[in-house]
C-alpha positions as CSV (number, residue, x, y, z in Angstrom):
1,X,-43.6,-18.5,6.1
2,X,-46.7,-19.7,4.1
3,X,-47.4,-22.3,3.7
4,X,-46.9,-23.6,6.7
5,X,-45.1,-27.3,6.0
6,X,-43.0,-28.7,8.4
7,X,-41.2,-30.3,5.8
8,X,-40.0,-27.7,3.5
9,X,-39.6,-25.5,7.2
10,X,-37.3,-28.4,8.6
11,X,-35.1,-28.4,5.1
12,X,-34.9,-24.3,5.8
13,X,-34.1,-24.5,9.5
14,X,-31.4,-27.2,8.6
15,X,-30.1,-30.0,11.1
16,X,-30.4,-28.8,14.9
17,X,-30.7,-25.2,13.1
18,X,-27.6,-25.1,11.5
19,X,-28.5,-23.0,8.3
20,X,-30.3,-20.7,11.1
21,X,-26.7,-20.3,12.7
22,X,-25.2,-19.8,9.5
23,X,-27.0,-16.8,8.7
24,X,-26.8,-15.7,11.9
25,X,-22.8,-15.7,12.1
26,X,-22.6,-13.7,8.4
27,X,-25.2,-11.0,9.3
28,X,-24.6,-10.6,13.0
29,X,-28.2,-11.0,13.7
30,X,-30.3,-13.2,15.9
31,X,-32.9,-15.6,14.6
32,X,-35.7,-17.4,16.8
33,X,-38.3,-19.5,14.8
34,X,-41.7,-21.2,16.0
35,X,-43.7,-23.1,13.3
36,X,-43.7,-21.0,10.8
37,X,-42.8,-17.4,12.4
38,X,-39.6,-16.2,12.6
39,X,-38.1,-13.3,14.9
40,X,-35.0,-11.5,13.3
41,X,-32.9,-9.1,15.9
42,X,-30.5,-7.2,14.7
43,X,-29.7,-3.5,13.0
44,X,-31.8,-2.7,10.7
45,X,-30.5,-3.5,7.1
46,X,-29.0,-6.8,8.1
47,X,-32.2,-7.9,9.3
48,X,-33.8,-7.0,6.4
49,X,-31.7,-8.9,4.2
50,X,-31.9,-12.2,6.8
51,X,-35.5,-11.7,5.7
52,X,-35.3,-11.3,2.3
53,X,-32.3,-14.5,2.3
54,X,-34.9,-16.7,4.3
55,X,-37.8,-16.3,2.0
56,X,-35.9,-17.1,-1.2
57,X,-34.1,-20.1,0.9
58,X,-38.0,-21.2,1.6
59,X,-38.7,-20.9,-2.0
60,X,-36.2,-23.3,-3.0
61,X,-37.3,-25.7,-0.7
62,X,-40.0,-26.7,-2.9
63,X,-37.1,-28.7,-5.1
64,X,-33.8,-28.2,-3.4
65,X,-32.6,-29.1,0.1
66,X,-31.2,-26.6,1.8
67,X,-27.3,-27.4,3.3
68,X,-25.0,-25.2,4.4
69,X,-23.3,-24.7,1.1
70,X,-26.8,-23.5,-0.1
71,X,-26.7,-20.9,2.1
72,X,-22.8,-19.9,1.8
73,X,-23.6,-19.5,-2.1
74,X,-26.7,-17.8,-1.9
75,X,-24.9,-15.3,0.7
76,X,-22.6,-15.3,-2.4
77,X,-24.8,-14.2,-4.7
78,X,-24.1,-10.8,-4.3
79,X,-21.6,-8.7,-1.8
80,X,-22.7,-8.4,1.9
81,X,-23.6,-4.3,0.6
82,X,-25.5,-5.9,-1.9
83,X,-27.9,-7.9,-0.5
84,X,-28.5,-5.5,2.1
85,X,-29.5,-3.5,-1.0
86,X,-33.3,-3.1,-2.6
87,X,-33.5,-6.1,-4.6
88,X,-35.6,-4.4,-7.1
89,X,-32.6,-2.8,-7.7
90,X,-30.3,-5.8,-8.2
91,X,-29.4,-6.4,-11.2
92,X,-30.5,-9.7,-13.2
93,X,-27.6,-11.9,-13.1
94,X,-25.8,-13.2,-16.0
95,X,-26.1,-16.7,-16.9
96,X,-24.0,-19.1,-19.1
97,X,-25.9,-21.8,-21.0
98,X,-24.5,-25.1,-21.6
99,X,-25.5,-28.3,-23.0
100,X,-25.3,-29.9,-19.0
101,X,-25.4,-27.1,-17.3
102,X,-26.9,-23.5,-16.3
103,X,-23.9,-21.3,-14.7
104,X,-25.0,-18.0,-13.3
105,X,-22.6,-15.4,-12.2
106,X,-22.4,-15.1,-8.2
107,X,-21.6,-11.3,-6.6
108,X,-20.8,-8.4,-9.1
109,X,-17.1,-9.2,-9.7
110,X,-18.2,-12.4,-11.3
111,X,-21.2,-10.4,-13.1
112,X,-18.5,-8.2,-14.1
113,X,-16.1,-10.9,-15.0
114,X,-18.9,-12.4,-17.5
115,X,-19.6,-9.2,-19.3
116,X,-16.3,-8.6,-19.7
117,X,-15.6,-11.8,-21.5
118,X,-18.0,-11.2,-23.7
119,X,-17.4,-8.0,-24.6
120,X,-13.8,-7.9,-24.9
121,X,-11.1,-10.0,-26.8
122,X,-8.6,-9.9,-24.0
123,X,-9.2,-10.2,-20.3
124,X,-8.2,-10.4,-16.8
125,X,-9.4,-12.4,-14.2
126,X,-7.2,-12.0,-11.0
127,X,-8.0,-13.0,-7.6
128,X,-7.5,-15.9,-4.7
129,X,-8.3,-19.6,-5.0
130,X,-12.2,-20.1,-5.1
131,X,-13.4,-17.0,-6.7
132,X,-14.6,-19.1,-9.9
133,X,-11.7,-17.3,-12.5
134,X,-10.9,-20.6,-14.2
135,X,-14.4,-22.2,-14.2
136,X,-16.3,-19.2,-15.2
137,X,-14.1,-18.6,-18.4
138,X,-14.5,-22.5,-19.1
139,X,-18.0,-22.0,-18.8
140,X,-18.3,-18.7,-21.5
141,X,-15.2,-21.1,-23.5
142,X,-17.8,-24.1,-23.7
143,X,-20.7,-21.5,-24.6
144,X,-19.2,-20.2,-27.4
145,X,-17.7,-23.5,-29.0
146,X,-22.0,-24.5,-28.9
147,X,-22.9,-21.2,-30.4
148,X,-20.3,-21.9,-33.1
149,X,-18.5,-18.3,-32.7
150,X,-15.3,-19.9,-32.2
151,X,-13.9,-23.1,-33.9
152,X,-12.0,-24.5,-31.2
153,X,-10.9,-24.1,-27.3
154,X,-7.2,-23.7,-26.7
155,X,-6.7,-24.2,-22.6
156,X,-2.8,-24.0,-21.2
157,X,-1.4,-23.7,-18.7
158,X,2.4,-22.9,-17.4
159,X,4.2,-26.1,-16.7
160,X,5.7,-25.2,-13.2
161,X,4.9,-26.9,-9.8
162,X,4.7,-26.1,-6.3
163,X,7.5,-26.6,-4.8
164,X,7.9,-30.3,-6.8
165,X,9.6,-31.5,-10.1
166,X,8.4,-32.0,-13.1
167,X,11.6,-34.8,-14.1
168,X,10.6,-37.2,-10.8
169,X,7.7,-37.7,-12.8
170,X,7.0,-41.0,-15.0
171,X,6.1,-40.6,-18.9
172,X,6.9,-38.1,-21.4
173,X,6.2,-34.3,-21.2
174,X,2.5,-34.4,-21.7
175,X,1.7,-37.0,-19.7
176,X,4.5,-35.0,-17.0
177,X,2.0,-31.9,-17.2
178,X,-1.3,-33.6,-17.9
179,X,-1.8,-33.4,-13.8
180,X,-1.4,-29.9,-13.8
181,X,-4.0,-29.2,-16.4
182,X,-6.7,-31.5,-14.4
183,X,-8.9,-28.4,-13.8
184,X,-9.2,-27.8,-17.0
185,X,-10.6,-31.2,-17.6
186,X,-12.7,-31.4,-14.7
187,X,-14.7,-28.2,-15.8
188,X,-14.9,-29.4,-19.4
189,X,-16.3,-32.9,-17.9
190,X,-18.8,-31.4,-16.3
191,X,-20.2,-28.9,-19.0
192,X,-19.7,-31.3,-21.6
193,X,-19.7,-34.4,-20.7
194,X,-16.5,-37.3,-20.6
195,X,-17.5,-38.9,-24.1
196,X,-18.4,-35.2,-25.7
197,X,-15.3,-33.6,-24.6
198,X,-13.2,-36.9,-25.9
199,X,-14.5,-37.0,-29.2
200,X,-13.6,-33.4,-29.6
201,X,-10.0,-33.6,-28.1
202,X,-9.5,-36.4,-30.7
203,X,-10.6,-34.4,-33.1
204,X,-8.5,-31.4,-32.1
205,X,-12.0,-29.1,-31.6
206,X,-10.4,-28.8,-28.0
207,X,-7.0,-28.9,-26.9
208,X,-5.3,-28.6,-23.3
209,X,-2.0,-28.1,-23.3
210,X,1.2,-26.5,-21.4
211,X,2.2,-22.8,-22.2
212,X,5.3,-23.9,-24.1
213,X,3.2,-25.6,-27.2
214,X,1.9,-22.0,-27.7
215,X,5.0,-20.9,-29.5
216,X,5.5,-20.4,-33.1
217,X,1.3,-20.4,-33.7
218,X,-1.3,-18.0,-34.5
219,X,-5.1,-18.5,-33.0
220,X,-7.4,-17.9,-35.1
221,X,-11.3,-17.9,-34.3
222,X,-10.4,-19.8,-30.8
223,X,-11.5,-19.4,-27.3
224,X,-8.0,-19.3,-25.2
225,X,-7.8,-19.6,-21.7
226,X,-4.1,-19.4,-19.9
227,X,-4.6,-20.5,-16.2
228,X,-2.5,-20.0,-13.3
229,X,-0.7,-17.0,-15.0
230,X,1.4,-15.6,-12.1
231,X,3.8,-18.6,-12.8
232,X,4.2,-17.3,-16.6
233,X,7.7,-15.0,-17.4
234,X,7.8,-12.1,-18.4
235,X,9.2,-13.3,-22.0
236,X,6.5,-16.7,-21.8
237,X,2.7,-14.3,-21.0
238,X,4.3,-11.9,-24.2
239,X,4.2,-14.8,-26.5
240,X,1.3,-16.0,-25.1
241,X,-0.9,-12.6,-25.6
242,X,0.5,-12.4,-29.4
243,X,-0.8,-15.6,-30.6
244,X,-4.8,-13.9,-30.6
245,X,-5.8,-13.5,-34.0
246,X,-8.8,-12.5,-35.4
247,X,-11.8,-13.6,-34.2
248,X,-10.6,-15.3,-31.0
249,X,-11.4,-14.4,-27.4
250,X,-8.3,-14.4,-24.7
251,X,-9.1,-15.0,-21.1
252,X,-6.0,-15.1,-18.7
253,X,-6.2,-15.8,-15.1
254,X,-4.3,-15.9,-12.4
255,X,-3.2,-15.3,-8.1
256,X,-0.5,-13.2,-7.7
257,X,-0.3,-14.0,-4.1
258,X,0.8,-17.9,-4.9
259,X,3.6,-17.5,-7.1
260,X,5.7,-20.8,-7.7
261,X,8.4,-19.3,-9.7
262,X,12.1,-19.5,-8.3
263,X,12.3,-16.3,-6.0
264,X,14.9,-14.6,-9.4
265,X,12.2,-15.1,-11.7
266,X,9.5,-12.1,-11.9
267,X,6.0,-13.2,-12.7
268,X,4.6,-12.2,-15.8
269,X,1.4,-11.5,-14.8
270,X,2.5,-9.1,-12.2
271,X,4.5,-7.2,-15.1
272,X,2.1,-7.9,-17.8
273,X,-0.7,-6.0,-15.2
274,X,1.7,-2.8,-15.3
275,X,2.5,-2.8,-18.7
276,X,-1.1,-3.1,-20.2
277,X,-3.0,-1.0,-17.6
278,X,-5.4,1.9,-19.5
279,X,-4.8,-0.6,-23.2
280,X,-8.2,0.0,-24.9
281,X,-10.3,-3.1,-25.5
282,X,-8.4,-5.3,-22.7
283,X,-10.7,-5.7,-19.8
284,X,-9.4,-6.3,-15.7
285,X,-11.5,-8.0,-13.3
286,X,-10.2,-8.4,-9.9
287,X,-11.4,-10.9,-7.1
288,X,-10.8,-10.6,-3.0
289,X,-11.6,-12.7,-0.6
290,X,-15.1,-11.8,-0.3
291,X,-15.8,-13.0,-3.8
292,X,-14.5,-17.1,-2.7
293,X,-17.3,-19.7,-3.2
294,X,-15.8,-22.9,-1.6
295,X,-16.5,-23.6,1.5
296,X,-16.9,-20.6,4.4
297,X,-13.0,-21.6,6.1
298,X,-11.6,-21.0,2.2
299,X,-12.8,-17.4,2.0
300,X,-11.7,-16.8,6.2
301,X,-8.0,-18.1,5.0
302,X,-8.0,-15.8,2.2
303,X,-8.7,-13.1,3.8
304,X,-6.3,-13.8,7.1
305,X,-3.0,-13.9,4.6
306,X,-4.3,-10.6,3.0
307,X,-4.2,-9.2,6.5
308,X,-1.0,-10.3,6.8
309,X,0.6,-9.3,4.0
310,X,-0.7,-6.1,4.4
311,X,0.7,-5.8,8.3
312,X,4.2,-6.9,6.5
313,X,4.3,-5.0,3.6
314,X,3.6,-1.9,6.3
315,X,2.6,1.8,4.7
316,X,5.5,2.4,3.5
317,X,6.1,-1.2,1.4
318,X,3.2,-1.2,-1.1
């Protein structure tokens, strides 16, 4: 690594070598450093791509410090069969400007996700917990409110708990659901800004608001985002998809492994996925578990109740 500065090697290396064992336990390689050479054991493409990872990590130690969640995300940046790809091949990621913030797309489902949005009125984003569904359509929402190609964002979702009650809570109905729409407002904080984004609820520019306020109301030129869609009916994601009107963009997301509804009650997502499969100008996006950008244990839980389901369900129960 040149040059050689024990600073910026130290922030690489991480505390007692910690990014070093990081890298080592995703690529199943070895790493041994002195100064500023490093040894890389290990089959050939996976040490190739511990290369290529360690001199972009050393790059960014120039500004950034480099933690563990550095590394998770930049292992993130693309599938493990990507980044043992050429990067001259890769392709440039897509990025969502803000006024506060840069958001670039992490792996090719969330490339995929992006150009989806913003090439199609109605889409999909289905996956796990931590794959980005929810922030990511915030993040094109908030861009196109700034561009002016929509008037207004419209974010709902579903008023139904896990495994609580909504009446054991104090207040009236929006102040019941208000705590279920939290990550909404904690995405639109952060692109916007507190003050921005309350200036433009007051002014009804934005409004977050539970799945049964949809009713009755057509959407023109809006950006609408319905989250945690697997706890939508059948009859509730129907009347949700035919308030789009003209000039509006749709993004619904949801988990269809975390399903809160009572066990009689069939998702709508999951029925909504069958019904509309091969619709022209709807697009589908789907996450796994390798796609999860919270922390490492988040993406290894994932995918240990996938396996699990799958040994359940057996061959014969898909």
């Amino acid at each position: 690594m040149e040059p050689a500065d024990n600073g910026r090697l130290a922030n690489l290396c991480g505390q007692y070598d910690e990014n070093l064992k990081q890298i080592e336990k995703r690529l199943g390689v070895e790493i041994a450093s002195r100064g500023n050479r490093f040894r890389i054991v290990g089959s050939t493409q996976p040490a190739e791509t511990a290369s290529r990872l360690l001199h972009h990590l050393f790059n960014a130690t120039t500004s950034e410090t480099i933690t563990p969640e550095h590394v998770h995300l930049s292992l993130q940046d693309a599938s493990l069969e990507e980044l043992l790809a050429d990067e001259s091949q890769a392709e440039v990621p897509v990025t969502i400007r803000t006024r506060r913030a840069v958001i670039k797309a992490r792996g090719a489902n969330q490339q995929r996700y992006l150009k989806n949005i913003l090439s199609h009125d109605i889409n999909f984003g289905i996956g796990p917990a931590g794959t980005g569904k929810t922030y990511l359509a915030v993040a094109c929402a908030v861009a196109a409110l700034e561009e002016e190609s929509v008037k207004r964002l419209i974010l709902t979702r579903p008023a139904v708990e896990a495994g609580e009650r909504l009446g054991f809570l104090p207040g009236d109905l929006a102040q019941k659901v208000d705590p279920y729409l939290r990550p909404l407002y904690d995405a639109l904080f952060e692109m916007l800004g507190f003050d921005r984004v309350s200036k433009l609820m007051e002014r009804n520019v934005i409004e977050v608001a539970p799945l049964a306020f949809m009713r009755g109301r057509t959407l023109n030129d809006s950006f609408i985002i319905l989250d945690e869609a697997q706890n939508t009916t059948t009859e509730q994601i129907k009347m949700f998809l035919t308030r789009v009107g003209f000039g509006s963009t749709a993004v619904v997301t949801g988990d269809v492994t975390q399903i809160d509804l009572p066990r009689e009650r069939p998702s709508g997502l999951k029925h909504v996925l069958e019904v509309l499969d091969g619709v022209e100008g709807i697009s589908f996006t789907y996450f796994d578990a390798r796609d999860v950008v919270r922390h490492p244990l988040v993406q290894r839980i994932v995918s240990a109740y996938e396996a699990h389901e799958r040994r359940t369900r057996g061959p014969a129960g898909a």
